[in-house]
C-alpha positions as CSV (number, residue, x, y, z in Angstrom):
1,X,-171.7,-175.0,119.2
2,X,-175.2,-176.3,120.4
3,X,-176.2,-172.7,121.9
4,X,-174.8,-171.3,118.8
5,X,-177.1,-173.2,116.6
6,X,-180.5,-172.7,119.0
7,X,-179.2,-168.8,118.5
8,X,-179.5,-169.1,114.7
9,X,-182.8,-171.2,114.9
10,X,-184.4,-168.7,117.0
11,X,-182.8,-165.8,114.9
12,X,-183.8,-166.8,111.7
13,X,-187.7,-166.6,112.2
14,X,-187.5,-163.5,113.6
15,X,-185.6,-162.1,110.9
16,X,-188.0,-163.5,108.9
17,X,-190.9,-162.1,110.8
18,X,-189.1,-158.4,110.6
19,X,-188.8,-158.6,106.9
20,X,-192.1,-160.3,105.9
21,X,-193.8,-157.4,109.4
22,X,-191.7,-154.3,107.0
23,X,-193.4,-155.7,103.8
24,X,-197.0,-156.0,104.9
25,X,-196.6,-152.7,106.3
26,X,-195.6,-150.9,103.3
27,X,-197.7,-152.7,101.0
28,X,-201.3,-153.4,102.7
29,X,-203.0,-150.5,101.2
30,X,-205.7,-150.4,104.4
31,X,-205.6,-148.3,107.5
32,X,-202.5,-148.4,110.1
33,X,-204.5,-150.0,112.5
34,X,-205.6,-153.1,110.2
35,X,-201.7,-153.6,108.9
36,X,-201.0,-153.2,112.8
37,X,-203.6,-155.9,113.5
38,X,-202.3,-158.3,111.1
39,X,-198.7,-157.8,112.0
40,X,-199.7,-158.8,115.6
41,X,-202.0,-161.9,114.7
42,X,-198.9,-163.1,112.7
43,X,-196.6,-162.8,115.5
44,X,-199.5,-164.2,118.4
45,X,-199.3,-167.0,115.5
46,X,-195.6,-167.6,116.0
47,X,-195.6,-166.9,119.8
48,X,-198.2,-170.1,119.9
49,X,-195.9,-172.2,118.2
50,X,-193.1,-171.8,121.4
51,X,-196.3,-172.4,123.6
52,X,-196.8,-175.8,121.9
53,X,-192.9,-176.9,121.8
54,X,-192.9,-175.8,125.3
55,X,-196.2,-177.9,125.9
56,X,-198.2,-175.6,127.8
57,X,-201.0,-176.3,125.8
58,X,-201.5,-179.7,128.1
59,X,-203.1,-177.7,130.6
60,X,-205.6,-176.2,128.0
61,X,-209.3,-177.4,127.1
62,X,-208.7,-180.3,124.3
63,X,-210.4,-178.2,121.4
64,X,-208.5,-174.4,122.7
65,X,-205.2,-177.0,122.7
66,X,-205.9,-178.0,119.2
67,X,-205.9,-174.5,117.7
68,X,-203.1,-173.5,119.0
69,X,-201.2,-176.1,117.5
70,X,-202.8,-175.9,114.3
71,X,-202.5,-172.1,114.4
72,X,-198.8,-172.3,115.9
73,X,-197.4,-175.2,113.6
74,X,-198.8,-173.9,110.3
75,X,-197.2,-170.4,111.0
76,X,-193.6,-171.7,110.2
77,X,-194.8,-172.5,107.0
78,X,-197.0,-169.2,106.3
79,X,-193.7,-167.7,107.1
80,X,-191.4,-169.6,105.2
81,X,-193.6,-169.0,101.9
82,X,-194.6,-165.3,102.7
83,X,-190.5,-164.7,103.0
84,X,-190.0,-166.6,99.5
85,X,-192.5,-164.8,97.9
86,X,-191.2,-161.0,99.3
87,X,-187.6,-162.0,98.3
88,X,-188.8,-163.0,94.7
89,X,-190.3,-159.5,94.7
90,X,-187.8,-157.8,96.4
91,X,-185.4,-159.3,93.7
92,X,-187.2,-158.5,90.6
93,X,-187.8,-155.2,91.9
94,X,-183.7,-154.8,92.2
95,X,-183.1,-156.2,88.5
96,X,-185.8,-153.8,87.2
97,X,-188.6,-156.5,86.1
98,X,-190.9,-155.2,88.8
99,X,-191.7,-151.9,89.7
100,X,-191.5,-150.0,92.9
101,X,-194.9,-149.2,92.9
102,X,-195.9,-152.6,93.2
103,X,-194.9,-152.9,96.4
104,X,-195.9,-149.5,98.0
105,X,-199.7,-149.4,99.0
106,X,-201.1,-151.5,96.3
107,X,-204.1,-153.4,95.9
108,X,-203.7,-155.6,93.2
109,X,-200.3,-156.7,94.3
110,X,-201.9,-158.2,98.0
111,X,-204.8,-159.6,96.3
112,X,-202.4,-161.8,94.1
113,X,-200.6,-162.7,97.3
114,X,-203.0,-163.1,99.7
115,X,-205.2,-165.7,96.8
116,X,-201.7,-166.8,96.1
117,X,-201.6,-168.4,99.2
118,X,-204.6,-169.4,99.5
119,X,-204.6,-171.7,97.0
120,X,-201.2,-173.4,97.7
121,X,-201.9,-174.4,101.0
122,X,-205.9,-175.2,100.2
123,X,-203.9,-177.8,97.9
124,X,-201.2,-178.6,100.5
125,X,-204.2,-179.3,102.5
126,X,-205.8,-181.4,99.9
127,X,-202.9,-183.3,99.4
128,X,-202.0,-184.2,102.8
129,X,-205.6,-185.6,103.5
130,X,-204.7,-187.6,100.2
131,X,-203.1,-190.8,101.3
132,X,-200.6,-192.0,98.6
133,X,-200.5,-196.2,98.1
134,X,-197.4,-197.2,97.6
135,X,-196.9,-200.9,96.2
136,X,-193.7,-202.5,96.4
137,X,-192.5,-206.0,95.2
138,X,-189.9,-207.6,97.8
139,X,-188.9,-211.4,96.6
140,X,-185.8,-213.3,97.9
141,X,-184.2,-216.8,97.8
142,X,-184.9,-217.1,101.2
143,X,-187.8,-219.8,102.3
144,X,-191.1,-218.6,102.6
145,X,-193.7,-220.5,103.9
146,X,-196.5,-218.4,101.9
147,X,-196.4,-215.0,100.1
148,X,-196.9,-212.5,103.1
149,X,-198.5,-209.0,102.4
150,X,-197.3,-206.2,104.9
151,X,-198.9,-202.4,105.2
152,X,-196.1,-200.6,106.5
153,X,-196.1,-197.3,107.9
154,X,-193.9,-194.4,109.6
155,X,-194.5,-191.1,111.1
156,X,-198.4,-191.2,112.5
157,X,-197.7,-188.0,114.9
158,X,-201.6,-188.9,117.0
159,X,-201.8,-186.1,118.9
160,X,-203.8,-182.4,118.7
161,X,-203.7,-182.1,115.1
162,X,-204.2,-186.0,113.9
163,X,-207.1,-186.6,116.3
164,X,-209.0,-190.5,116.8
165,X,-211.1,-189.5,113.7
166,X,-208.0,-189.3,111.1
167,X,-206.8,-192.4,113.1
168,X,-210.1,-194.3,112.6
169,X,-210.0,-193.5,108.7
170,X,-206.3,-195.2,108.5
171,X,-207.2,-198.4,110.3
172,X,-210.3,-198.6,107.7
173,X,-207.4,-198.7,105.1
174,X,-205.1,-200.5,106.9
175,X,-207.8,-203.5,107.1
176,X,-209.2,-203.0,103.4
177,X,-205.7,-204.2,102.3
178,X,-206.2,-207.5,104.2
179,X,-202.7,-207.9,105.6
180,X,-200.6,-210.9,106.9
181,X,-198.5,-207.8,109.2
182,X,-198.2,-204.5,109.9
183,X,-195.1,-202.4,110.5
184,X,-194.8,-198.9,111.8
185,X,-191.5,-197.2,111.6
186,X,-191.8,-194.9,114.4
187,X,-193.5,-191.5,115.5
188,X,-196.5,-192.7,116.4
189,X,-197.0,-190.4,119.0
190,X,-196.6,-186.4,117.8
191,X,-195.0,-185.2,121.6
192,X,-197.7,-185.4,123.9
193,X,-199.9,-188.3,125.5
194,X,-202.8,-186.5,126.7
195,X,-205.1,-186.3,122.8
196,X,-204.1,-190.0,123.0
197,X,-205.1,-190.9,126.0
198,X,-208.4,-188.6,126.3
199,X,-209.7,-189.6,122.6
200,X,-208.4,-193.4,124.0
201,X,-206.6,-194.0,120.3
202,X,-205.4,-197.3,121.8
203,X,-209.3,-198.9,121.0
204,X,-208.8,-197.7,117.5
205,X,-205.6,-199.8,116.5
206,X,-207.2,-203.0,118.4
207,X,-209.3,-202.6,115.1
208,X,-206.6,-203.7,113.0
209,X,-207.2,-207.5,111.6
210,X,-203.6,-208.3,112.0
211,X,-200.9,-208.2,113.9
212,X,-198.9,-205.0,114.8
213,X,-195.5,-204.1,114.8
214,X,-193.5,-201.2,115.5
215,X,-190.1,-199.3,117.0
216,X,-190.1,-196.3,118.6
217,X,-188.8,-192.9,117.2
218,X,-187.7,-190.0,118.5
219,X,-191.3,-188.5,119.1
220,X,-191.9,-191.0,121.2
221,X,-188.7,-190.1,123.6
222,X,-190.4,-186.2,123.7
223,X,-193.6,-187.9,124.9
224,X,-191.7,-189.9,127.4
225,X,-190.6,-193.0,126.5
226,X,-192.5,-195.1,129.4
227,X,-195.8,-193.3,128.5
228,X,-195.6,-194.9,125.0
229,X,-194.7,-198.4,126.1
230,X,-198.0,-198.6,128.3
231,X,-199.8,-197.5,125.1
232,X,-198.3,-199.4,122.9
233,X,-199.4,-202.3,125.2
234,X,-203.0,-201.2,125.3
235,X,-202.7,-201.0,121.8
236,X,-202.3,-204.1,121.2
237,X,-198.8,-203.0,119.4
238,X,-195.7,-205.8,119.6
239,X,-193.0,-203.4,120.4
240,X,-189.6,-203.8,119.6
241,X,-186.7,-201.7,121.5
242,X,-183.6,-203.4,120.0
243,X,-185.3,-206.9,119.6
244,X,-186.1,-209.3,117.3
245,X,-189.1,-211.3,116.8
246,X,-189.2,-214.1,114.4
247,X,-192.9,-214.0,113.2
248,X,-194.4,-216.3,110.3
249,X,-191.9,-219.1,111.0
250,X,-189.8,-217.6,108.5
251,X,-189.9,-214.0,108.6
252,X,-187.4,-212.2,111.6
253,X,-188.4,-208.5,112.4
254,X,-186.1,-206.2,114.2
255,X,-186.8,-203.4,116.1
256,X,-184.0,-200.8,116.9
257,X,-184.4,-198.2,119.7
258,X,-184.5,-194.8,118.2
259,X,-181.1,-192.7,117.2
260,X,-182.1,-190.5,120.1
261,X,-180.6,-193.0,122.6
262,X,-177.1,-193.1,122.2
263,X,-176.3,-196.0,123.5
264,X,-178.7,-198.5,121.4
265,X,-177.2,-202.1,120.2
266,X,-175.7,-202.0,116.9
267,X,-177.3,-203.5,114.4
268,X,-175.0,-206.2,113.6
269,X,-175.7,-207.9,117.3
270,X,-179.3,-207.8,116.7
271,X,-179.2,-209.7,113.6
272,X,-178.3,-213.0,114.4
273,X,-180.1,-215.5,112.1
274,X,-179.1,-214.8,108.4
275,X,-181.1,-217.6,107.3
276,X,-184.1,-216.2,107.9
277,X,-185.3,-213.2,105.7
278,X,-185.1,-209.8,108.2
279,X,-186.8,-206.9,108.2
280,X,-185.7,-204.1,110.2
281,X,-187.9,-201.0,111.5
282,X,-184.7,-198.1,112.5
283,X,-186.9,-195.0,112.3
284,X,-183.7,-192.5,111.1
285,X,-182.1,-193.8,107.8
286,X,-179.1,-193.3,108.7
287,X,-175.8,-195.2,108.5
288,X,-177.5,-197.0,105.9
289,X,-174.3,-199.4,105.3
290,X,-174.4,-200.8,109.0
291,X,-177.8,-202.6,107.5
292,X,-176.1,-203.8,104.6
293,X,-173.2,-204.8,105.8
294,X,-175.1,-206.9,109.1
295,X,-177.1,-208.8,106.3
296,X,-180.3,-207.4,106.6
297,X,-182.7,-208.4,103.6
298,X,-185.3,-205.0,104.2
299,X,-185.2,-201.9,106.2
300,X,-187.7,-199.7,106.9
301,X,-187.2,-196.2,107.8
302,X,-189.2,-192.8,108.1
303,X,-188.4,-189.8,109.9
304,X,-187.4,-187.3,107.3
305,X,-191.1,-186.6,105.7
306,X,-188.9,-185.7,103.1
307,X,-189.3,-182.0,104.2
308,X,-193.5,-182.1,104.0
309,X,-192.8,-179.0,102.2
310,X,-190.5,-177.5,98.8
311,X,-188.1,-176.6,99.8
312,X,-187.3,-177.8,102.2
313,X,-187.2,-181.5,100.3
314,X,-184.2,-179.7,98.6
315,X,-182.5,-179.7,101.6
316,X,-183.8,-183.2,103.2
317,X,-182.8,-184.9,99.6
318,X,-178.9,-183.8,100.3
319,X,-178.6,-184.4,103.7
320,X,-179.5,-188.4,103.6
321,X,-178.3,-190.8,101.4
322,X,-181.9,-191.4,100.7
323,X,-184.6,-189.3,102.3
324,X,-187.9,-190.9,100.5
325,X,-188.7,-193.7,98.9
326,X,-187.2,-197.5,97.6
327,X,-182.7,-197.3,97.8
328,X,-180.8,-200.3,97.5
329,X,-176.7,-201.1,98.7
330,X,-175.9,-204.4,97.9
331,X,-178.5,-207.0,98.4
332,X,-180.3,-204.5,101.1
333,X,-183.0,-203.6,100.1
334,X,-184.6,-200.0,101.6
335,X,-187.9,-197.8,102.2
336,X,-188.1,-194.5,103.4
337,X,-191.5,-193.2,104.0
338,X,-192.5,-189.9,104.1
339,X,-195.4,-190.7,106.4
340,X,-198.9,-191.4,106.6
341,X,-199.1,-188.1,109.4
342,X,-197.1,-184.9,109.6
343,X,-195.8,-182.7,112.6
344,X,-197.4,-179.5,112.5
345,X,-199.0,-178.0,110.0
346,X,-200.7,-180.1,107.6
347,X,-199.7,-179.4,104.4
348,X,-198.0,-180.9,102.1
349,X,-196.6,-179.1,98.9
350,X,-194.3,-181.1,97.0
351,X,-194.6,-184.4,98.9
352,X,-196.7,-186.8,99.4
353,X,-198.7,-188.8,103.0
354,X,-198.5,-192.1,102.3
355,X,-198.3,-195.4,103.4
356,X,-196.7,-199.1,101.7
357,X,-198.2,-202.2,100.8
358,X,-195.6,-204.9,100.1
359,X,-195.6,-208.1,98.6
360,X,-193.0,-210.4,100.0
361,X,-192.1,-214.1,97.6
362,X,-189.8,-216.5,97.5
363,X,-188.2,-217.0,94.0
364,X,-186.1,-220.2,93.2
């Protein structure tokens, strides 16, 4: 079953590729060798991308590294809008609301598509670079000793394509806020150690004015788990593998090991004080009734990046019981981020890079 899925994975982009390769070839209306020349670029583009899953690009100069994983990553999504686009043609052309002539040689018609595109991903771009500020209100008839304010945050992905810089901009806003904590849901670390470790990122979350804590994801296991514990301790990060701290006096935080490892504690054994109000960082919201059910006030969660990109939200939207934002069962109260980072391309069309600030009170 597992081979037959990494069939149609590999399968599908390479229909896609033959279909969107057929298209540009019939409609480009420029000399064979340019429509050749663009095919090719397109398909060095999506040969990269195996190159960067496949990590080779570790052995590459930092900057050559970076390029390939921007160019790489971003062609999955060039493709996936390039095939909806053709198929929107391709349809109105069957129904008779386009003609056929549109599509054969014609300038106007790859003009519109090529400024088309242009535009939505300059925007995507736009709007990834735009971090969203999220405000939540969490009270609860638990004892407080103060009000506590918490930034909380999931799905960093440091690496090639959110380099020290983009790092050194969050931190600004992470301190601006003037927090009590911070709490990052996992994916840190995109799925390699070496931009980290070269561009030492560990110096830039020292910055942060308050104390830091986090569970791992399943990013973190493709980087190698051991790797991120030693720089999660240079960091400066408290991290929690299916742990609990009590922090504040009053305030428990639990840390669950990623889904990725199968045989994690279950949740229920890691809460243990119900007393005290509990937050939980499980970086895949799933099983979202094993928190409610274990007592646990809050849960943060990330993961999904609700799809970075329509459609694909569609399709992240039905697979969780809640893929972004605040979900409640119970007295449970939930988050799911859709990140302050991205994996691959950076774009985001339809969704939003954010990150939480929470107010946490008592009430009587």
């Amino acid at each position: 079953m597992r081979f037959m899925w990494m069939m149609v994975f590999l399968l599908m982009p390479l229909l896609g590729i033959a279909y969107i390769g057929w298209h540009v070839w019939t409609l480009v209306p420029l000399s064979p060798w340019f429509r050749g020349g663009l095919i090719g670029f397109g398909l060095l583009s999506f040969f990269l991308l195996f190159l960067n899953l496949g990590r080779v690009i570790d052995h590459l100069p930092l900057g050559l590294a970076r390029l390939s994983y921007d160019v790489g990553d971003s062609s999955v999504i060039v493709l996936l809008y390039l095939v909806l686009i053709f198929l929107v043609l391709d349809l109105g052309r069957l129904v008779r609301l386009i003609p056929a002539a549109w599509l054969h040689q014609n300038f106007y018609t790859t003009m519109a598509i090529t400024l088309g595109m242009f535009v939505v991903f300059m925007a995507g771009n736009l709007k990834y670079h735009h971090k969203k500020r999220v405000e939540l209100n969490l009270t609860t008839t638990k004892t407080l000793r103060k009000p506590l304010k918490l930034v909380m945050l999931s799905d960093l992905h440091l690496g090639y394509h959110n380099p020290r810089t983009e790092l050194h901009r969050w931190v600004d806003m992470i301190n601006a806020e003037h927090p009590d904590y911070v709490l990052i849901a996992g994916d840190i670390i995109d799925m390699s150690m070496r931009p980290l470790l070269e561009e030492n990122m560990a110096e830039e979350f020292r910055r942060i004015k308050a104390p830091v804590y986090a569970c791992l994801g399943n990013h973190e296991f493709y980087a190698g788990v051991p790797e991120a514990h030693q720089f999660y301790l240079a960091a400066g990060i408290h991290l929690l593998v299916d742990e609990a701290a009590v922090v504040d006096r009053s305030l428990v935080v639990v840390g669950r090991d990623d889904r990725t490892n199968l045989h994690r504690m279950p949740i229920d054994e890691l809460v243990t004080n119900r007393d005290l109000y509990t937050i939980v960082l499980d970086h895949q919201p799933y099983n979202l009734e094993r928190a409610e059910a274990a007592g646990v006030d809050f849960q943060l969660s990330g993961h999904t990046h609700r799809g970075q990109v329509w459609p694909i939200s569609w399709i992240t939207d039905r697979l969780y019981e809640c893929s972004w934002g605040s979900h409640q069962r119970g007295a449970t109260q939930y988050y799911v981020s859709s990140g302050i980072g991205i994996w691959g391309g950076k774009f985001r069309i339809g969704t939003q890079s954010e990150y939480v600030v929470a107010t946490l009170r008592s009430v009587r």
